[in-house]
C-alpha positions as CSV (number, residue, x, y, z in Angstrom):
1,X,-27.3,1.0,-20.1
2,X,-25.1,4.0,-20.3
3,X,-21.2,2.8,-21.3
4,X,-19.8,4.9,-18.2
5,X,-22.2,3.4,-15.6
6,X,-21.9,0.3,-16.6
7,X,-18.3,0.7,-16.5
8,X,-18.1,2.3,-13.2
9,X,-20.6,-0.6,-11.9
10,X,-18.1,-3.4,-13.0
11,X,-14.7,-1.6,-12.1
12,X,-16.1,-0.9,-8.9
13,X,-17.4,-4.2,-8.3
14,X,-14.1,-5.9,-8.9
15,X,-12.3,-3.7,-7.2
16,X,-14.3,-4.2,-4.2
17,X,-13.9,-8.0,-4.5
18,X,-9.6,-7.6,-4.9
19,X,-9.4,-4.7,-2.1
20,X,-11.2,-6.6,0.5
21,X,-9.6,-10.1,-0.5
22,X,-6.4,-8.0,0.2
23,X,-7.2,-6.1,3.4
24,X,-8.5,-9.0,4.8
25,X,-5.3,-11.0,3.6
26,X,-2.7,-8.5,5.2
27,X,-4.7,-7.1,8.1
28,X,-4.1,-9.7,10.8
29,X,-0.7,-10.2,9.8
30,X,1.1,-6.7,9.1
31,X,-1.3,-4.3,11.1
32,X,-1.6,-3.7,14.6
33,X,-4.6,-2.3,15.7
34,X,-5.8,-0.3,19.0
35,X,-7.5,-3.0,20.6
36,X,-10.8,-1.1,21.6
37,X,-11.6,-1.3,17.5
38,X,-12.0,-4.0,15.9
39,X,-10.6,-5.0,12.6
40,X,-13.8,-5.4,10.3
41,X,-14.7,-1.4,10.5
42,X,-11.7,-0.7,9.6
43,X,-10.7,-3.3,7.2
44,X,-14.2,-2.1,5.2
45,X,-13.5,1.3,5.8
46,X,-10.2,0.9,4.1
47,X,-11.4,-0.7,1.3
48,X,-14.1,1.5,0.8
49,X,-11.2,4.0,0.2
50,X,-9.5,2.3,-1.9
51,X,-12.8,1.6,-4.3
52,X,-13.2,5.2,-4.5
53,X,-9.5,6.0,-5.6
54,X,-9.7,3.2,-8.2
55,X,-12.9,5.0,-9.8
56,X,-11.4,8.5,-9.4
57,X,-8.6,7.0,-11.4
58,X,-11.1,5.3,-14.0
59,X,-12.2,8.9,-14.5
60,X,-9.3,10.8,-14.6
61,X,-7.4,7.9,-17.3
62,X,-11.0,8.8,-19.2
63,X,-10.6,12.2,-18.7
64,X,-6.9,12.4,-20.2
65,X,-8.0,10.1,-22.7
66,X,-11.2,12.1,-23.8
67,X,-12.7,8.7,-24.0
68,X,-14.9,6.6,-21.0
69,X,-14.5,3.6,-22.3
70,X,-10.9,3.7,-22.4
71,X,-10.8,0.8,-20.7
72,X,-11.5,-1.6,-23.5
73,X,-9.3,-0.3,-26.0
74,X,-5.2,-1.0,-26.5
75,X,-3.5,0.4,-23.7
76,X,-0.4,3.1,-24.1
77,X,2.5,3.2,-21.5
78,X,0.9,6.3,-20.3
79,X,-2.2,4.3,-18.4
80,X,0.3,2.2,-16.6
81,X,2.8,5.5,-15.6
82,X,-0.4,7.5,-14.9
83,X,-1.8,4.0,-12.1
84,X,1.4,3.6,-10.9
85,X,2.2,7.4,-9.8
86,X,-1.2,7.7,-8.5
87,X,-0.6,4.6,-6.4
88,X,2.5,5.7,-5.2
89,X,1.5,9.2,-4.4
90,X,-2.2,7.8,-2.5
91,X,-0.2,4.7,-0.7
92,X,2.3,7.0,0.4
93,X,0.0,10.1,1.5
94,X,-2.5,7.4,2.9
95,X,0.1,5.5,5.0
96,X,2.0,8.3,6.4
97,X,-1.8,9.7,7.7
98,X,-2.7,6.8,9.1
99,X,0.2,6.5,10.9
100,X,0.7,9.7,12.2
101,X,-2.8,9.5,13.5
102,X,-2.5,7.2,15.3
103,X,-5.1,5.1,13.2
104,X,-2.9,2.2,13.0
105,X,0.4,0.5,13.3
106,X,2.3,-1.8,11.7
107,X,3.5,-5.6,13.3
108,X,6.9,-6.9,13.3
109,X,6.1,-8.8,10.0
110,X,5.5,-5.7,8.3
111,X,8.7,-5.3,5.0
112,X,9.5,-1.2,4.8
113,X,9.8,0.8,1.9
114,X,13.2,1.9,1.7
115,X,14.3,4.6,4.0
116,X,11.5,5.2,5.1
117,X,8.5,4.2,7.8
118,X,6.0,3.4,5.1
119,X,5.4,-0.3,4.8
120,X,5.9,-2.3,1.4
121,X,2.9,-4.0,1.4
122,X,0.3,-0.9,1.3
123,X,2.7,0.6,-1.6
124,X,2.2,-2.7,-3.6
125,X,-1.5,-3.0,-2.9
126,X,-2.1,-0.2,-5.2
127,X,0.8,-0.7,-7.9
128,X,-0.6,-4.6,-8.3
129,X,-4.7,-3.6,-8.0
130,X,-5.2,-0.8,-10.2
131,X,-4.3,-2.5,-13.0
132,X,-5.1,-5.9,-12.1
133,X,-9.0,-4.2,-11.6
134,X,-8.7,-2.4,-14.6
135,X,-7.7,-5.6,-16.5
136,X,-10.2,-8.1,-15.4
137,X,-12.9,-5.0,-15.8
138,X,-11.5,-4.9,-19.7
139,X,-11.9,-9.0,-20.2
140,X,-15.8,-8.3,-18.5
141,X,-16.7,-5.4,-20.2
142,X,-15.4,-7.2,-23.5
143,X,-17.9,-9.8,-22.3
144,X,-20.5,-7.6,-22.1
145,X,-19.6,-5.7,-25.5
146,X,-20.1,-8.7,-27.8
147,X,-23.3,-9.9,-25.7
148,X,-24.8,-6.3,-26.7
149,X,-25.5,-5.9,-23.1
C-alpha cells in the first residue's frame, strides 16, 4: 500500500474516533440546538468537518515539508505552530459561522474565549486533536512500519 494512503486511511480514522468522542462529549452540554433538528445530524456533520480539516492539514504539514510521511519522523516546532494557527484560525471562522447562522447556540455552561462570543471549548477541540491525532497516527503508523505492512 502506497505510504500517503495508508497514512490518510489511519489519520483519518483516528481522527474520526477523537472528533466524535468529543462532539458527542460537549454537544448536550455546551450546545443549544433548534429543537426541530436533532443532535446526531449535526453532531456527525460536525465531525465530518473536522476529519476533513485534520487531513487538509496532514497535507499541507507534507506539503511544507516536501515529505508525506512527515508524520513519523522527529517533529520541529514549526508542526506544532503551523496545528495550532490553523486550529485557531478554522475554530474561530467555524464558530463565528455557525453562530451567525443561526446553526447553533451555545448553553449557559458554555466558558468564552476572551472578549469575545466564541466559546472555549470549540477553540480547544482543535488545539488538543490535531496533534493528539497526529500523535497516536505516528505510534500506529510506526506499528505498521516495523510490521512491513
Amino acid at each position: 500500500m502506497k505510504k500517503w494512503l495508508r497514512n490518510f486511511i489511519v489519520i483519518a480514522f483516528i481522527s474520526a474516533i477523537l472528533q466524535y468522542a468529543w462532539e458527542y462529549w460537549q454537544c448536550g452540554i455546551f450546545y443549544t440546538m433548534n429543537t426541530k433538528a436533532p443532535h446526531s445530524p449535526l453532531m456527525w456533520s460536525a465531525t465530518f468537518g473536522d476529519v476533513n480539516m485534520t487531513v487538509i492539514l496532514y497535507f499541507l504539514l507534507s506539503f511544507i515539508n516536501k515529505d508525506l510521511n512527515w508524520i513519523v519522523k522527529k517533529w520541529e516546532s514549526k508542526e506544532y505552530v503551523i496545528m495550532s494557527l490553523y486550529a485557531l484560525f478554522l475554530s474561530f471562522y467555524f464558530e463565528v459561522h455557525a453562530l451567525h447562522t443561526d446553526r447553533w447556540g451555545y448553553s449557559d455552561a458554555m466558558p468564552m474565549f476572551l472578549n469575545t462570543n466564541i466559546g472555549l471549548i470549540p477553540v480547544i477541540q482543535l488545539l488538543i486533536l490535531f496533534p493528539v491525532t497526529f500523535l497516536m497516527s505516528k505510534m500506529i503508523l510506526k506499528k505498521f512500519k516495523n510490521a512491513d505492512i
